[in-house]
C-alpha positions as CSV (number, residue, x, y, z in Angstrom):
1,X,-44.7,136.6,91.9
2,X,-47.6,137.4,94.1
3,X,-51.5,136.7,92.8
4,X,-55.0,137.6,93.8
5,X,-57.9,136.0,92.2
6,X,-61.1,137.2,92.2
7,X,-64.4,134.9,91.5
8,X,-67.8,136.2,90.6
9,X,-70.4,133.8,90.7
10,X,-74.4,133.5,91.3
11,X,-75.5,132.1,94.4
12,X,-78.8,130.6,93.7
13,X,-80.3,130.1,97.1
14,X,-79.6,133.9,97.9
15,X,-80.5,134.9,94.2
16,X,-77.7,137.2,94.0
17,X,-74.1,137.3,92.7
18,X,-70.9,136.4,95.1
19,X,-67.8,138.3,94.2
20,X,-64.5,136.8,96.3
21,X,-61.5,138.3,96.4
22,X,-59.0,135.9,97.5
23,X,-55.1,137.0,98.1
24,X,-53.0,139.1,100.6
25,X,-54.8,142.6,100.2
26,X,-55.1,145.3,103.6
27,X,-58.3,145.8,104.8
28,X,-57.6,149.6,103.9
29,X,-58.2,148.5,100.5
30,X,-61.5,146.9,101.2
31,X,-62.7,149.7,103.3
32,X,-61.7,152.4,100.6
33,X,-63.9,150.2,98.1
34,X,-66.9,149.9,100.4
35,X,-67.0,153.4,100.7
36,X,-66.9,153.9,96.6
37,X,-69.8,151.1,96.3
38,X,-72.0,153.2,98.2
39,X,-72.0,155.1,95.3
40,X,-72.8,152.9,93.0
41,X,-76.0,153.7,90.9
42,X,-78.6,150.9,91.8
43,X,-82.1,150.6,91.7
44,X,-84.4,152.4,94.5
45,X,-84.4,150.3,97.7
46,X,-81.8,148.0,96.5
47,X,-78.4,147.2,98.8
48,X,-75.5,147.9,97.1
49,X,-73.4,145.3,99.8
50,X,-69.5,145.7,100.8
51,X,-67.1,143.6,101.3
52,X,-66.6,141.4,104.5
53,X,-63.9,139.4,105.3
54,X,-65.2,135.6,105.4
55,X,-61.2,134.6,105.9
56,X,-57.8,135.3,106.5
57,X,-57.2,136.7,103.3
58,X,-60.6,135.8,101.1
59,X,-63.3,138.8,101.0
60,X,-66.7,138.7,100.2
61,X,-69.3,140.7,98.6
62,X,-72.9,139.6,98.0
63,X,-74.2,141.8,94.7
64,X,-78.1,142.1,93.9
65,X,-78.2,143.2,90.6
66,X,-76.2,142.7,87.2
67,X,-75.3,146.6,86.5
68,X,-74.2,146.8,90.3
69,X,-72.0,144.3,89.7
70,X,-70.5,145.2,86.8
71,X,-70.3,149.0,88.1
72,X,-68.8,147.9,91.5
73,X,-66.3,145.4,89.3
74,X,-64.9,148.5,87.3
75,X,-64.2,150.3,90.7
76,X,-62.7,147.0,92.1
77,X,-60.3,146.5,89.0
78,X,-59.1,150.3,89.0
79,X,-58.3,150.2,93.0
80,X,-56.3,147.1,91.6
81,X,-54.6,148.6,88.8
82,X,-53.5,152.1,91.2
83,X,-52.0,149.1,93.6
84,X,-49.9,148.1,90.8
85,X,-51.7,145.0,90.5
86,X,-52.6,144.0,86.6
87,X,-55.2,141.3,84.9
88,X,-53.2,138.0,83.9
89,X,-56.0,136.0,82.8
90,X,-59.6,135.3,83.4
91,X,-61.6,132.1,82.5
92,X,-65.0,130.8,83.0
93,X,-65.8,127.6,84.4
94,X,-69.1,125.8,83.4
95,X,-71.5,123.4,85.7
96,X,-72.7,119.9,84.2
97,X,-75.9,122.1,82.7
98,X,-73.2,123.7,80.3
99,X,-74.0,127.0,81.6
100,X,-71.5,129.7,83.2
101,X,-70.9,128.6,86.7
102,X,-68.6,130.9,87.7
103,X,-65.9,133.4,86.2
104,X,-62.4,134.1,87.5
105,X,-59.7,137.1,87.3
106,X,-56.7,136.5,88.2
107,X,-53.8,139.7,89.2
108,X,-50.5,139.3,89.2
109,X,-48.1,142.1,89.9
């Protein structure tokens, strides 16, 4: 059964979030949610990002602020779900601090 997993996580030495989309997706798909970010409300000045391939099949998108992020994660799960993909599970793993080091989604479908 074929997976995707997406992983959100902060990246302190940019001070922004990193959301990776890691599985066999066509860059059609990408460039259809770059084009919906852009429209993604954010604060004045502020880069919304897009995704850019950073591997074969892994995808990158660098997020500045916490409602972008969660905005541009709706639009990334619905493009998902109209692809016939579906949310399997999702966990968070911690660092030594105890504190959320990263959270991940995986799709099967």
């Amino acid at each position: 059964m074929p997976h995707l997993v997406i992983k959100q996580r902060y990246q302190q030495t940019l001070n922004t979030d990193v959301v990776s989309v890691v599985g066999d997706l066509p860059e059609l798909t990408f460039n259809s949610l770059n084009e919906k970010l852009k429209h993604v409300p954010r604060p004045q000045g502020m880069p919304v990002g897009s995704f850019e391939r950073t591997a074969k099949d892994e995808w990158n998108w660098l997020v500045a602020t916490k409602g972008t992020l969660e905005r541009g994660l709706i639009l990334v799960f619905g493009e998902l779900e109209a692809l016939g993909w579906s949310l399997n599970t999702s966990f968070v793993t911690a660092n030594d601090q105890s504190k959320a080091n990263e959270v991940v989604y995986i799709f099967k479908k």
